[in-house]
PyMOL Python script that loads the backbone (N, CA, C, O; Angstrom):
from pymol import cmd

cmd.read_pdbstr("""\
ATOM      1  N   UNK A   1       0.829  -1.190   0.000  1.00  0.00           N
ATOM      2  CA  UNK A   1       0.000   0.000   0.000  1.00  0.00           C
ATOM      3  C   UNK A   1       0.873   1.254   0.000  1.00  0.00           C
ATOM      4  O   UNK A   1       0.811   2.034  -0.951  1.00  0.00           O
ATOM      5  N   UNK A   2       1.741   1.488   1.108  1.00  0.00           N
ATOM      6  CA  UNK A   2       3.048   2.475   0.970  1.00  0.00           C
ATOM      7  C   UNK A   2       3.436   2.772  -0.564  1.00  0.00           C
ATOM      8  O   UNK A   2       3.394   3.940  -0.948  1.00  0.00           O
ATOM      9  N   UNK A   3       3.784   1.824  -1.384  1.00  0.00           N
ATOM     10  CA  UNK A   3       4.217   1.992  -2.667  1.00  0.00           C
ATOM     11  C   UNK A   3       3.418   2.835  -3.714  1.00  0.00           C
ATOM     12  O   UNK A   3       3.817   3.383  -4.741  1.00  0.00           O
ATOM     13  N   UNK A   4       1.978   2.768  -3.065  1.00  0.00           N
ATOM     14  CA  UNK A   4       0.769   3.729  -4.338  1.00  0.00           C
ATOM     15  C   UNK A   4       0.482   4.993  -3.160  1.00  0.00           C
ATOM     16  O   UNK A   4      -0.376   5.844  -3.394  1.00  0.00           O
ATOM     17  N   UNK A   5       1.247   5.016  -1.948  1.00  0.00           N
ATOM     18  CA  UNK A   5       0.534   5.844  -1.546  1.00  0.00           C
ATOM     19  C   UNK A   5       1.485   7.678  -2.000  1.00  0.00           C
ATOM     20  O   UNK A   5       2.668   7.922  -1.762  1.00  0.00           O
ATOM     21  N   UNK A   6       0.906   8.225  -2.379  1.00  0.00           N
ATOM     22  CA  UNK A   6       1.362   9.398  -2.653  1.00  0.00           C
ATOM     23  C   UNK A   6       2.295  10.659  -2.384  1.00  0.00           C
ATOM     24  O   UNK A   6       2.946  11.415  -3.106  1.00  0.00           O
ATOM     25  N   UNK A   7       1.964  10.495  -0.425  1.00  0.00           N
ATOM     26  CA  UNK A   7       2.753  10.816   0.194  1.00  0.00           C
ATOM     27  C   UNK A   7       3.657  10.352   0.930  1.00  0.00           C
ATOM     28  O   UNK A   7       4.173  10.912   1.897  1.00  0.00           O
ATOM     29  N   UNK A   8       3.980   8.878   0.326  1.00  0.00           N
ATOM     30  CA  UNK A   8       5.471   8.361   0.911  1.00  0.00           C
ATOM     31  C   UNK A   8       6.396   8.456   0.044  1.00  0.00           C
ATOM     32  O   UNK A   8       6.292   7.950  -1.074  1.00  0.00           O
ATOM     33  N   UNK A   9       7.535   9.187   0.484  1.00  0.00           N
ATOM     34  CA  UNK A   9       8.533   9.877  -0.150  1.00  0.00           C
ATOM     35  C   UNK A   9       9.686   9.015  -0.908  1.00  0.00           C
ATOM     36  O   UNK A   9      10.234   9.091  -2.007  1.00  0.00           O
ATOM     37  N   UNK A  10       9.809   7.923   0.529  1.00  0.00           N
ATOM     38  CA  UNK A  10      11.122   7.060   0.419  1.00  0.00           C
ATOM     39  C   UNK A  10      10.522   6.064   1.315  1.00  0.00           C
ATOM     40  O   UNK A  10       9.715   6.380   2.190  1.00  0.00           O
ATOM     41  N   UNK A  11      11.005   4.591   1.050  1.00  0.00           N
ATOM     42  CA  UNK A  11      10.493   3.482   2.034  1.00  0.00           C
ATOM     43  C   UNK A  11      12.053   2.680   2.682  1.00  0.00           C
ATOM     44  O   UNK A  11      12.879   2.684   1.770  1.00  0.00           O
ATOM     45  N   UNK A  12      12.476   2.198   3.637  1.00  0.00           N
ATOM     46  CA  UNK A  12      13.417   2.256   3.576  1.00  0.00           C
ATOM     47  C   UNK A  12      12.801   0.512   4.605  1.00  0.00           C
ATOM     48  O   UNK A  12      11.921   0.424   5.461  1.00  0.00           O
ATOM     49  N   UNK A  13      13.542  -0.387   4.134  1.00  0.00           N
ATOM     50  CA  UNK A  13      13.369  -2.258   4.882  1.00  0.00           C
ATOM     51  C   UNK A  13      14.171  -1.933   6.028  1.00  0.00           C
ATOM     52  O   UNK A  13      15.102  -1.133   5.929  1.00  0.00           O
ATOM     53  N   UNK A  14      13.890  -2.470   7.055  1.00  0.00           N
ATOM     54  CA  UNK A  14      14.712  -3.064   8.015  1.00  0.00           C
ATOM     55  C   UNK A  14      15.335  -1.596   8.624  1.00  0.00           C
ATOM     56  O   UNK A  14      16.505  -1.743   8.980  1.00  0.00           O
ATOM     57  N   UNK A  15      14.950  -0.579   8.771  1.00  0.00           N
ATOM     58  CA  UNK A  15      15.625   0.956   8.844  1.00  0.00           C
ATOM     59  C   UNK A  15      17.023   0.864  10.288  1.00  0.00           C
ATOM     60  O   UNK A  15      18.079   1.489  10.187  1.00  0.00           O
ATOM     61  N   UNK A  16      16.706   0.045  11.406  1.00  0.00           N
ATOM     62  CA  UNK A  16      17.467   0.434  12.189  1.00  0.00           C
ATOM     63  C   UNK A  16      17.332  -0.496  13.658  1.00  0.00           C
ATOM     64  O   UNK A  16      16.213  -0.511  14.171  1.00  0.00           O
ATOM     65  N   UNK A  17      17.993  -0.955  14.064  1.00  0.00           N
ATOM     66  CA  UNK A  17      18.236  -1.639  15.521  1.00  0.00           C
ATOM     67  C   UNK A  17      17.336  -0.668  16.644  1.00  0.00           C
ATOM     68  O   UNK A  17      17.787   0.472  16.745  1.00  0.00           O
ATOM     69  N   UNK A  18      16.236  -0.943  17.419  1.00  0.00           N
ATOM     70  CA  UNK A  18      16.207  -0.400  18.383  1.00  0.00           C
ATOM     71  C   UNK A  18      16.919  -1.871  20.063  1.00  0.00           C
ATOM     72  O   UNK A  18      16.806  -3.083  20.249  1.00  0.00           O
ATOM     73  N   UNK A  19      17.562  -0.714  20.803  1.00  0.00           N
ATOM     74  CA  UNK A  19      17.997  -1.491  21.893  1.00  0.00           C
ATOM     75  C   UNK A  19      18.161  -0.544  23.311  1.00  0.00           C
ATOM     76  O   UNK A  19      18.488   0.606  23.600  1.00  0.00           O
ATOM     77  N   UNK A  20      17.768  -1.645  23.918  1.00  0.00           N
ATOM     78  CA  UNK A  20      17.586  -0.459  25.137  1.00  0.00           C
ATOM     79  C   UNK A  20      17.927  -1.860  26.366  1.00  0.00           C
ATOM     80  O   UNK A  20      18.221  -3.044  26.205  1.00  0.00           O
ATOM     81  N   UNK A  21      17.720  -1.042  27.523  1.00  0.00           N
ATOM     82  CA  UNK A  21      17.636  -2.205  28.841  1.00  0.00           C
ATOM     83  C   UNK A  21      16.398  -1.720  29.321  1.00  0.00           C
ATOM     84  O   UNK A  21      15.996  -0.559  29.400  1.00  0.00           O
ATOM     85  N   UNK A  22      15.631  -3.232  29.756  1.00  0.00           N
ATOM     86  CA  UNK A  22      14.301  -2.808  30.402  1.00  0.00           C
ATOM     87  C   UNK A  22      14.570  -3.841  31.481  1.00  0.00           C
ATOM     88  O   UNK A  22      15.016  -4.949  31.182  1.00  0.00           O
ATOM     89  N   UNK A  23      14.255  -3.432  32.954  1.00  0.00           N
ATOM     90  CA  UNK A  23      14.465  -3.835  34.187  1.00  0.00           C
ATOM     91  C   UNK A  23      15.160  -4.825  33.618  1.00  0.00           C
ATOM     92  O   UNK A  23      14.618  -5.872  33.263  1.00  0.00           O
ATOM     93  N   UNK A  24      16.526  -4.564  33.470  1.00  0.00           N
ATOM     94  CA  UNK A  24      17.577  -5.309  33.755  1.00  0.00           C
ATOM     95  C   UNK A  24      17.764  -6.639  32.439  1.00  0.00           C
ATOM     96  O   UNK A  24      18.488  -7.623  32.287  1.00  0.00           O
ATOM     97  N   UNK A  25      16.955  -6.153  31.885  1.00  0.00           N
ATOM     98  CA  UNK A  25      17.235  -7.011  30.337  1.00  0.00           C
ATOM     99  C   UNK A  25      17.494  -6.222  29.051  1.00  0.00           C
ATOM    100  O   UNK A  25      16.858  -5.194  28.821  1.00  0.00           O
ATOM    101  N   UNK A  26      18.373  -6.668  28.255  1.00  0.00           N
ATOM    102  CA  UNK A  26      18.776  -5.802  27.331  1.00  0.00           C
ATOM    103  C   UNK A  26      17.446  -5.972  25.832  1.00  0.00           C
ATOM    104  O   UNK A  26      17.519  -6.898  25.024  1.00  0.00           O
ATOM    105  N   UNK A  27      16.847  -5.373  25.800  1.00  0.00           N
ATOM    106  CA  UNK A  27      15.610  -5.471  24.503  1.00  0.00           C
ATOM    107  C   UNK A  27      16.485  -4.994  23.225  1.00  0.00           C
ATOM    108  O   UNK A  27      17.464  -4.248  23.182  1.00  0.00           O
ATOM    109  N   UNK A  28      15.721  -5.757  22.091  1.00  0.00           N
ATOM    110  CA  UNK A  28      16.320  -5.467  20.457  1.00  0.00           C
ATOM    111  C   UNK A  28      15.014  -5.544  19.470  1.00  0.00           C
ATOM    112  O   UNK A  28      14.248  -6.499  19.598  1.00  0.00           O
ATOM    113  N   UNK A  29      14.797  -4.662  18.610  1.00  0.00           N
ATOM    114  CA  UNK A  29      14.131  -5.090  17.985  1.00  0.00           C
ATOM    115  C   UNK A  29      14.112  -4.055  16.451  1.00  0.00           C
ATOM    116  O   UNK A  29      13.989  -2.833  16.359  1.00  0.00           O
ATOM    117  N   UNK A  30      14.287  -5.118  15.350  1.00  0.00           N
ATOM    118  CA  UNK A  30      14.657  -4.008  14.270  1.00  0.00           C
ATOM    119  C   UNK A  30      12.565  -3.670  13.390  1.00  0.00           C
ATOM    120  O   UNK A  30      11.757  -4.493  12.960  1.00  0.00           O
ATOM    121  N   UNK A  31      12.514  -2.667  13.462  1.00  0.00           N
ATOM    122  CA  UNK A  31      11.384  -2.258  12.315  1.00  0.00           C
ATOM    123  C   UNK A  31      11.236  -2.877  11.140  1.00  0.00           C
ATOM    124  O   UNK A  31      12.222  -3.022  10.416  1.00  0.00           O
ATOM    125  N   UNK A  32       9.895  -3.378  10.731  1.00  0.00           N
ATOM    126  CA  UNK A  32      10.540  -3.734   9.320  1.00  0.00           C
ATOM    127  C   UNK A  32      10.358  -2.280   8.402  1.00  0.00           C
ATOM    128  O   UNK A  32      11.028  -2.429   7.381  1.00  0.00           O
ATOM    129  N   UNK A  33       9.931  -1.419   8.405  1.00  0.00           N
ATOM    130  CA  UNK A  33       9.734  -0.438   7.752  1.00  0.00           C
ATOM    131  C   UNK A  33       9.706   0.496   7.823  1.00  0.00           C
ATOM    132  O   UNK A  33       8.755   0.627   8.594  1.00  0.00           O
ATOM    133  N   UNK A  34      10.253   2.068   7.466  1.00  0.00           N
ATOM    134  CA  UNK A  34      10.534   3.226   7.481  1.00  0.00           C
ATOM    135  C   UNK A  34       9.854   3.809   6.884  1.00  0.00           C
ATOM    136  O   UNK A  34      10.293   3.720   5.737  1.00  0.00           O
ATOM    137  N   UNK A  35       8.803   4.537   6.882  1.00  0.00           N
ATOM    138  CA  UNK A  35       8.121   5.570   5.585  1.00  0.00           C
ATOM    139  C   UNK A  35       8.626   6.817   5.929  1.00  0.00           C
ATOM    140  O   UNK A  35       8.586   7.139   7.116  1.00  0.00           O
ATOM    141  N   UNK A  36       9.232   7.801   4.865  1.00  0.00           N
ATOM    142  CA  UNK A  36       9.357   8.863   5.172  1.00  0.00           C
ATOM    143  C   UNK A  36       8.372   9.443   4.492  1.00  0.00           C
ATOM    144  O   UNK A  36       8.505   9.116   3.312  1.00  0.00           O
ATOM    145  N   UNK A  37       7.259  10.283   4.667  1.00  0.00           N
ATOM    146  CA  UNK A  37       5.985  11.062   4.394  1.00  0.00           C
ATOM    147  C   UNK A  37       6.146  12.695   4.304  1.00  0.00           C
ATOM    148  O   UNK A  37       6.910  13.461   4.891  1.00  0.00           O
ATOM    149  N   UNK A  38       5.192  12.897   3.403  1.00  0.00           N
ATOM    150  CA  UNK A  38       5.319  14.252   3.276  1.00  0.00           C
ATOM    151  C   UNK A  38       5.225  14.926   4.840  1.00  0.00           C
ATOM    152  O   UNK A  38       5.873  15.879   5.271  1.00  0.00           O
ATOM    153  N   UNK A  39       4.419  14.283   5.390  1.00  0.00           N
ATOM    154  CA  UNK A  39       3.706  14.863   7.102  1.00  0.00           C
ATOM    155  C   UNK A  39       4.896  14.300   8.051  1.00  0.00           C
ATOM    156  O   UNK A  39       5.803  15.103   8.265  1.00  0.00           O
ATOM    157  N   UNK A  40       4.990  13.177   8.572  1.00  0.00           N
ATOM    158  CA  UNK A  40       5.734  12.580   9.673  1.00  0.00           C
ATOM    159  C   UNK A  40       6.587  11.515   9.045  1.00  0.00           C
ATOM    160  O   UNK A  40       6.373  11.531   7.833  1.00  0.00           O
ATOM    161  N   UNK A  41       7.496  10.566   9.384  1.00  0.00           N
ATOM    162  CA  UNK A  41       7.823   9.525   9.467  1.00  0.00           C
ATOM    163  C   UNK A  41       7.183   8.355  10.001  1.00  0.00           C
ATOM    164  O   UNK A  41       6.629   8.344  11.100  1.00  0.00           O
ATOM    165  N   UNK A  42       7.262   7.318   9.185  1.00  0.00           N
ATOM    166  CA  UNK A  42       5.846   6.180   9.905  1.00  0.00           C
ATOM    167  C   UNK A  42       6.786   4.960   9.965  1.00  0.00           C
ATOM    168  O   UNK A  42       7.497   4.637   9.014  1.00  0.00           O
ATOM    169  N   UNK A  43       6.752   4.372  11.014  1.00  0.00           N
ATOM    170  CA  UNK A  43       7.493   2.994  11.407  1.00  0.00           C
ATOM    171  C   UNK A  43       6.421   2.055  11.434  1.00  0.00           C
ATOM    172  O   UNK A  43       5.343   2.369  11.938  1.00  0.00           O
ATOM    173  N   UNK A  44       6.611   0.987  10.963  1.00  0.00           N
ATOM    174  CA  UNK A  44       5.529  -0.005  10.590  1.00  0.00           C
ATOM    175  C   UNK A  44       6.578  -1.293  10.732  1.00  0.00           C
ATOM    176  O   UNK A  44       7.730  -1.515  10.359  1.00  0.00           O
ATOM    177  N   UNK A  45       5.735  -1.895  11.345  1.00  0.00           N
ATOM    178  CA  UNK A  45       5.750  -3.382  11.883  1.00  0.00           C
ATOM    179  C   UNK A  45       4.702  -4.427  11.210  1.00  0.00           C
ATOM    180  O   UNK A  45       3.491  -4.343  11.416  1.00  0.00           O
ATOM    181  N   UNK A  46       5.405  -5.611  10.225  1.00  0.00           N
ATOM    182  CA  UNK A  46       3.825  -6.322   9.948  1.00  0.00           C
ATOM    183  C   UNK A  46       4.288  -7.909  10.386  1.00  0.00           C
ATOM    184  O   UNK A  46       5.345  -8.452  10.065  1.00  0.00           O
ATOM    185  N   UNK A  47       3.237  -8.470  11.178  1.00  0.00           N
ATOM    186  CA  UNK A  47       2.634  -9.708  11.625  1.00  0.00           C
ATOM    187  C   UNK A  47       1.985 -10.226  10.881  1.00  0.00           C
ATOM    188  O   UNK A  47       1.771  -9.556   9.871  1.00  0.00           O
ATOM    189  N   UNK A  48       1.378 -11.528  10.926  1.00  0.00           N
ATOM    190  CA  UNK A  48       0.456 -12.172  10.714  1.00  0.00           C
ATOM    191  C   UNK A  48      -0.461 -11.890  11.789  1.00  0.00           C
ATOM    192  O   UNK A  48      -0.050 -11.486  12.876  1.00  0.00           O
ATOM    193  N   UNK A  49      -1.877 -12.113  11.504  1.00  0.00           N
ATOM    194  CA  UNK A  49      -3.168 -11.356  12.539  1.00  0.00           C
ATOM    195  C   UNK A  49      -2.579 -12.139  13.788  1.00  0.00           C
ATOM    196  O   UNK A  49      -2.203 -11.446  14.733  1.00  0.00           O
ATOM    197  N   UNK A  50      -2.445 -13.725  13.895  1.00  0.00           N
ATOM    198  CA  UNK A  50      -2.642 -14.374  15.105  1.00  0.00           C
ATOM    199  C   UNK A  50      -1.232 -14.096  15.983  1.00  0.00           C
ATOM    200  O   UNK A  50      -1.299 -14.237  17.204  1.00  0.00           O
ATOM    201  N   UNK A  51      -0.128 -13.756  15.450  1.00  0.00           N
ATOM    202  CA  UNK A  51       0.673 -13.661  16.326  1.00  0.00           C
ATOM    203  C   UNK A  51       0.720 -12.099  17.516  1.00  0.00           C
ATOM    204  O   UNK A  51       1.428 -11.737  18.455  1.00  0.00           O
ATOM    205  N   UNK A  52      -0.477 -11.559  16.771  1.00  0.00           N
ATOM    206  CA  UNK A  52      -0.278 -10.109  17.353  1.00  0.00           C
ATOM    207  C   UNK A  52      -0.707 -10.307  18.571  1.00  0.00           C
ATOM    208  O   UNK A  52      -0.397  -9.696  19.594  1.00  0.00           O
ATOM    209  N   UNK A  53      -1.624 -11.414  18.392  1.00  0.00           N
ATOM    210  CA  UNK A  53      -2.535 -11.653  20.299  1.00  0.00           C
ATOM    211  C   UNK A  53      -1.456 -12.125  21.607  1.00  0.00           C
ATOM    212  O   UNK A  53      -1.594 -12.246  22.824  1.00  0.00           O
ATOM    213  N   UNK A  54      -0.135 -12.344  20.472  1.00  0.00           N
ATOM    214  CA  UNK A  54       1.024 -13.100  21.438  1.00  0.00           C
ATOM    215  C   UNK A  54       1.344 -11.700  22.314  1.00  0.00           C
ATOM    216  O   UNK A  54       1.655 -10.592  21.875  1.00  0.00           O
ATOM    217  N   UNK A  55       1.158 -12.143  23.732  1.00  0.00           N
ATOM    218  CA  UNK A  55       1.881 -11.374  24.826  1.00  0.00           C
ATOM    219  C   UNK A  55       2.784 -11.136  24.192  1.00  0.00           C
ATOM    220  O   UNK A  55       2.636 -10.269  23.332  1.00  0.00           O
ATOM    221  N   UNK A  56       4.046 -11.763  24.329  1.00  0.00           N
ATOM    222  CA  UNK A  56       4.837 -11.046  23.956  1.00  0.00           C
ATOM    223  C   UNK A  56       4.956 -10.421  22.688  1.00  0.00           C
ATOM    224  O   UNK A  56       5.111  -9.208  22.828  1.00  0.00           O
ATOM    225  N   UNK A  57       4.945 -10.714  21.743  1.00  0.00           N
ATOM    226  CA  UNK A  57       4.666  -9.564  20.895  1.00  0.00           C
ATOM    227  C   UNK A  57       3.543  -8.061  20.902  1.00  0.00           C
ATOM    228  O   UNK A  57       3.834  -7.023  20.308  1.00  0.00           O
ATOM    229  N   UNK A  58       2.665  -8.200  21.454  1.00  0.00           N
ATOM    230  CA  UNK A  58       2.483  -7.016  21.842  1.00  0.00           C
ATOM    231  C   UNK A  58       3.158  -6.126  22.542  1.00  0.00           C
ATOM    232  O   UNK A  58       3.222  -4.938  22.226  1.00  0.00           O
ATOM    233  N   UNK A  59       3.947  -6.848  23.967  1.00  0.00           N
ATOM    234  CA  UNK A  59       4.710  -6.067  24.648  1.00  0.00           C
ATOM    235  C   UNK A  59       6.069  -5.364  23.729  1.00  0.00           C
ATOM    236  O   UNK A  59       6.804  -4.403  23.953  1.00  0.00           O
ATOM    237  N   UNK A  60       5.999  -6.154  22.841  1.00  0.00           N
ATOM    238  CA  UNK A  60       7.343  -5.444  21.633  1.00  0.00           C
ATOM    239  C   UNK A  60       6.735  -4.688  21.345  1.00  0.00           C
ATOM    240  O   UNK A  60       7.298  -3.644  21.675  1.00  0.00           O
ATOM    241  N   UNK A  61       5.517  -4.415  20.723  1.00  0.00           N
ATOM    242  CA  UNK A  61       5.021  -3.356  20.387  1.00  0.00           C
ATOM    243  C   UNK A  61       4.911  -1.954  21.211  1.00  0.00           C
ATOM    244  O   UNK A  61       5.385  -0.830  21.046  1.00  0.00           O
ATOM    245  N   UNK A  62       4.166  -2.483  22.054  1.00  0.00           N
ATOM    246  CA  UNK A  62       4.215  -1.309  23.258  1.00  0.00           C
ATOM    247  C   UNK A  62       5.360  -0.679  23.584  1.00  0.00           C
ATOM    248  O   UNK A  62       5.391   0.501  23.934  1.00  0.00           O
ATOM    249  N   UNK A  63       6.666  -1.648  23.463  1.00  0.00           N
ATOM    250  CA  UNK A  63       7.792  -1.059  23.814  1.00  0.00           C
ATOM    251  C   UNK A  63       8.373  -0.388  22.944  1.00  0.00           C
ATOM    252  O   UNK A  63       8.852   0.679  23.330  1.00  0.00           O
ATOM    253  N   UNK A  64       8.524  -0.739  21.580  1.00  0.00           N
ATOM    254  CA  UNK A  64       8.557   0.250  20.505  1.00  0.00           C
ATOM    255  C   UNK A  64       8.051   1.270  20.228  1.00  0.00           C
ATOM    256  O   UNK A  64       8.570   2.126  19.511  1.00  0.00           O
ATOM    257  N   UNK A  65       6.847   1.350  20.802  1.00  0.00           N
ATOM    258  CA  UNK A  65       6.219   2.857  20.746  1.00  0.00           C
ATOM    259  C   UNK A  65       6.311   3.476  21.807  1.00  0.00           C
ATOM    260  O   UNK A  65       6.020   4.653  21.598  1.00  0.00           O
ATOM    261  N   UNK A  66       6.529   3.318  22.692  1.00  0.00           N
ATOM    262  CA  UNK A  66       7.422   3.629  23.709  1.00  0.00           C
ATOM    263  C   UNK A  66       8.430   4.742  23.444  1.00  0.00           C
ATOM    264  O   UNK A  66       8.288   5.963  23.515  1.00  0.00           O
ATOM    265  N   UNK A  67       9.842   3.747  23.009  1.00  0.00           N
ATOM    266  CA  UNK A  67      10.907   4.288  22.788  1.00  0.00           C
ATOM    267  C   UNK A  67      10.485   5.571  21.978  1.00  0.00           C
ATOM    268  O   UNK A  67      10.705   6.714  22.379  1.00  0.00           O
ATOM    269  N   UNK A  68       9.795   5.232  20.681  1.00  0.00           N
ATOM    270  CA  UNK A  68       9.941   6.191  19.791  1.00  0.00           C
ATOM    271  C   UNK A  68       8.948   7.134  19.676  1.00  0.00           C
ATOM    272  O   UNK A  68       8.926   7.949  18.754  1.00  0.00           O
ATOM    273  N   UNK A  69       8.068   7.075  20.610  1.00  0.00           N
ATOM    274  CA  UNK A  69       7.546   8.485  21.342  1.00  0.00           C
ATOM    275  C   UNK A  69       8.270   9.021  21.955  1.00  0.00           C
ATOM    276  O   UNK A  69       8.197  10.247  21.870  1.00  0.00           O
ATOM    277  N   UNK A  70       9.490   8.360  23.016  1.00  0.00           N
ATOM    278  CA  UNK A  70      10.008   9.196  23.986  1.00  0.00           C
ATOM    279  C   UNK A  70      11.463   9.846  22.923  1.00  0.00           C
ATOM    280  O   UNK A  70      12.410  10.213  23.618  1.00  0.00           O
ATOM    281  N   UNK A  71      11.632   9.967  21.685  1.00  0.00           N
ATOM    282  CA  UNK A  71      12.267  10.350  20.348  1.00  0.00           C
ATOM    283  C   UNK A  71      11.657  12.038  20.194  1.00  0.00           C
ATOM    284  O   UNK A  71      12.218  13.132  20.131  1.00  0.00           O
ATOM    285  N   UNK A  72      10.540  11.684  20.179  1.00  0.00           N
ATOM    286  CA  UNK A  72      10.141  13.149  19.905  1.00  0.00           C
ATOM    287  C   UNK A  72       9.366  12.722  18.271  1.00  0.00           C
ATOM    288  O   UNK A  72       8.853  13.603  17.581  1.00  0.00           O
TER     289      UNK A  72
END
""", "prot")
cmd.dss("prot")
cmd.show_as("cartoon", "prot")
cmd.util.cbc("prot")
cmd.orient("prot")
């Protein structure tokens, strides 16, 4: 969809390592996708529907948006 959409500028795979320590564990997790947009930058993550219900993968999620809210 990114590819027809109009205002994505540049798409960029795999854009970048996020890593951090969360209570005492070191977290990693790379994006699969970068949109740079006329408006914002959009980080996109894609699953299959059933794995999203996985605890832990949500908590990746949460934690990714996390980090990259606390980005600015």
């Amino acid at each position: 969809m990114a590819d027809f959409d109009q205002s994505v500028k540049f798409i960029v795979a795999q854009p970048f390592l996020i890593r951090s320590e969360v209570q005492g564990v070191v977290r990693r997790h790379i994006p699969d996708y970068l949109l740079l947009t006329d408006a914002d930058p959009v980080l996109v993550d894609v699953k299959p529907r059933e794995p999203v219900n996985d605890t832990k993968v949500a908590e990746t999620f949460e934690w990714v948006q996390h980090v990259i809210e606390s980005l600015g």
